[in-house]
ROLOBA-788266 format. One record per residue (C-alpha): residue in one letter; chain; x, y negated, z negated. Coordinates in pm, whole numbers. Layout:
{r A, A, {X, Y, Z}}
...
END
This chain:
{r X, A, {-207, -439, 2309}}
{r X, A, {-91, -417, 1965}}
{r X, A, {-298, -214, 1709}}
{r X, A, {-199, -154, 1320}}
{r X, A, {-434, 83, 1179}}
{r X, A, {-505, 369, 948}}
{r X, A, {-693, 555, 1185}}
{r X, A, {-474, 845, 1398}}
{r X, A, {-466, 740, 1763}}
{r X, A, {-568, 950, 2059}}
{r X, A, {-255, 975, 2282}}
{r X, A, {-437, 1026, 2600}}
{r X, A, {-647, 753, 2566}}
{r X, A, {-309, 545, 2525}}
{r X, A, {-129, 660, 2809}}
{r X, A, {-452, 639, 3017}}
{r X, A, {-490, 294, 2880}}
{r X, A, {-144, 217, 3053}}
{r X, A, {-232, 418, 3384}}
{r X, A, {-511, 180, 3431}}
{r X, A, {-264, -88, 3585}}
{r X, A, {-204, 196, 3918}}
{r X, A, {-132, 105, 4190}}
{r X, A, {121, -180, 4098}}
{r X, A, {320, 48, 3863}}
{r X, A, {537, 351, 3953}}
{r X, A, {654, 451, 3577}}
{r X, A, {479, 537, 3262}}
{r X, A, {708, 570, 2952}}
{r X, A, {601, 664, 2610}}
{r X, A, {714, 737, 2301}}
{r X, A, {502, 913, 1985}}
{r X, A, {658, 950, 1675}}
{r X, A, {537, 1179, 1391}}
{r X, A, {612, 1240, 1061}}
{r X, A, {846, 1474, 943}}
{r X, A, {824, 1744, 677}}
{r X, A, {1187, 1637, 539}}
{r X, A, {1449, 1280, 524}}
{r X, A, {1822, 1312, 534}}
{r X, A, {1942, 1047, 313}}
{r X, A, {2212, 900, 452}}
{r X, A, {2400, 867, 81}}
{r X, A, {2358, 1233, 46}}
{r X, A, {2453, 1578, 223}}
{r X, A, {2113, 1741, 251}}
{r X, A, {1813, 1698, 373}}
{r X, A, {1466, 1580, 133}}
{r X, A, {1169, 1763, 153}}
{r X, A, {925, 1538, 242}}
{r X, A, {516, 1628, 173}}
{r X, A, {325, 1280, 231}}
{r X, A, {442, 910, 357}}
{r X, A, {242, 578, 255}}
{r X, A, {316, 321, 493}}
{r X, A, {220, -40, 429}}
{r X, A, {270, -391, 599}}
{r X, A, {245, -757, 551}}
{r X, A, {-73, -858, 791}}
{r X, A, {-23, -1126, 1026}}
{r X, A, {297, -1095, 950}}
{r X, A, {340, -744, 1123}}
{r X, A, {167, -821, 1419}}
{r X, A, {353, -1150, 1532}}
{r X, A, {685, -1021, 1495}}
{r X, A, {547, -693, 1718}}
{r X, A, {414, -943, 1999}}
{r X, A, {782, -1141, 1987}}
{r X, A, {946, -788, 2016}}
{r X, A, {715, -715, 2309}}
{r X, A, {753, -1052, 2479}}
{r X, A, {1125, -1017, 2426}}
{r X, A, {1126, -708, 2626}}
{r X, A, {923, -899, 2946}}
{r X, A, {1200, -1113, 2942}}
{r X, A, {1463, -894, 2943}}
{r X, A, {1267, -609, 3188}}
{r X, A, {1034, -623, 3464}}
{r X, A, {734, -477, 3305}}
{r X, A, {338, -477, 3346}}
{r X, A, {206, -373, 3006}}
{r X, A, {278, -257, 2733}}
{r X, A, {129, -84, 2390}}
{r X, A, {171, -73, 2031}}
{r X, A, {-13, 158, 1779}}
{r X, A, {155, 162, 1475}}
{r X, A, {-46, 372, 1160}}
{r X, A, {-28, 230, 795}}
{r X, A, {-194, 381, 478}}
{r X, A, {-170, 779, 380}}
{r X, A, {-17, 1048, 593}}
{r X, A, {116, 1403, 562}}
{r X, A, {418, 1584, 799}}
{r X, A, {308, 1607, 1145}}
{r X, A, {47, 1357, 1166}}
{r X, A, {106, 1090, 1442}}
{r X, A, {277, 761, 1308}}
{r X, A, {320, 497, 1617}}
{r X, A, {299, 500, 1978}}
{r X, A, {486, 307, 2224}}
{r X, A, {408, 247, 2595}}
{r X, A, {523, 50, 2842}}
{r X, A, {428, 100, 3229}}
{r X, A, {618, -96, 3532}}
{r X, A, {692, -39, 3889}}
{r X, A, {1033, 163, 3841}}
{r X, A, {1150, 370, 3599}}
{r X, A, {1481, 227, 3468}}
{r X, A, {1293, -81, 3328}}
{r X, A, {1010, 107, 3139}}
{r X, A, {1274, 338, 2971}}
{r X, A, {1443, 19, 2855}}
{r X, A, {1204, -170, 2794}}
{r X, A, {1001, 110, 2536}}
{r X, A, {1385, 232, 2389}}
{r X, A, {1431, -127, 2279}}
{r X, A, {1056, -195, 2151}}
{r X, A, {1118, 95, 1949}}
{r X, A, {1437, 11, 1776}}
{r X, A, {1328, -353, 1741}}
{r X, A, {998, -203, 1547}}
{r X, A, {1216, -5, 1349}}
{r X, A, {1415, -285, 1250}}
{r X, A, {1272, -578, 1265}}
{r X, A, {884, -514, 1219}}
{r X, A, {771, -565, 838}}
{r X, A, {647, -205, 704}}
{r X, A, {722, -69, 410}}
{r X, A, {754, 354, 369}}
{r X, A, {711, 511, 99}}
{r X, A, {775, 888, 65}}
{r X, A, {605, 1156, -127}}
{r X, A, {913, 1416, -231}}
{r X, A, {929, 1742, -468}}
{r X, A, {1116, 1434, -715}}
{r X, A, {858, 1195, -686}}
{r X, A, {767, 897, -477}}
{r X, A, {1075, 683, -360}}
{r X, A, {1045, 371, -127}}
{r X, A, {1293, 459, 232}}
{r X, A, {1532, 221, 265}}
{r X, A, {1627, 106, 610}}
{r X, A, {1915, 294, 818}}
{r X, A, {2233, 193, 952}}
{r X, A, {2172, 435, 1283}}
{r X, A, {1866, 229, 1326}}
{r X, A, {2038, -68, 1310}}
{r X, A, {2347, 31, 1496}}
{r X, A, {2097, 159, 1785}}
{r X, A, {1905, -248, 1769}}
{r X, A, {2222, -400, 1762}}
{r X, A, {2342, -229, 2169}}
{r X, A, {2043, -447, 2255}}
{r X, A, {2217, -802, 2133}}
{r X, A, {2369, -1012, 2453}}
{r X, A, {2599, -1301, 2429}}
END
């Protein structure tokens, strides 16, 4: 299930979403990631104090390349299910910004298997972020750690 959406999400309806598949799994991994009150720019020594994020995304677009990042990650790891909430629009430090879950019967696969969903969103999924700073509104531009963390992923 892949959902892109303005509306928060309720994590406990998510994971119990993915514990629906019991008995054939034996692992439930998630990952929630919020939004943080500052950025550390990577071309700078200190941290930005961050007080609102606008996130947008190409439609269509943004969902395809989420289901080939999801069906990548079946090939690569035995897994049952899998989902993908992923806000857009207007939000303010702390608020919930994407949810990944993946359930399968062991444990070693499902940690995988979300890890790389994650830093295949981050780097391959078209959003756009823009923050809200003391300075003014800047677009974020993408990171190398985020990058260097998609490329372990690559095989021969």
């Amino acid at each position: 299930m892949i959902s892109i959406q303005q509306a928060d999400f309720d994590l406990a309806a998510e994971y119990q979403a993915l514990r629906a598949d019991a008995p054939s799994i034996g692992a439930i991994v998630t990952f929630t990631g919020l939004v943080r009150d500052f950025n550390l720019v990577e071309s700078t020594p200190e941290n930005t104090s961050v007080q609102g994020l606008f996130l947008e995304h190409y439609p269509g677009m943004t969902e395809k390349s989420l289901a080939a990042i999801i069906e990548t990650a079946k090939t690569r790891w035995s897994i049952i299910n899998t989902r993908v909430v992923h806000r857009i629009g207007a939000m303010h430090p702390g608020d919930q910004i994407v949810f990944v879950g993946v359930n399968s019967a062991h444990r070693g696969d499902a940690f995988a298997a979300c890890e790389f969903i994650m830093d295949y969103l981050k780097t391959q999924a078209p959003f756009w972020k823009k923050e809200l700073t003391e300075e003014g509104e800047r677009w974020v531009e993408s990171r190398d750690t985020d990058q260097q963390a998609a490329e372990r992923w690559k095989t021969d």
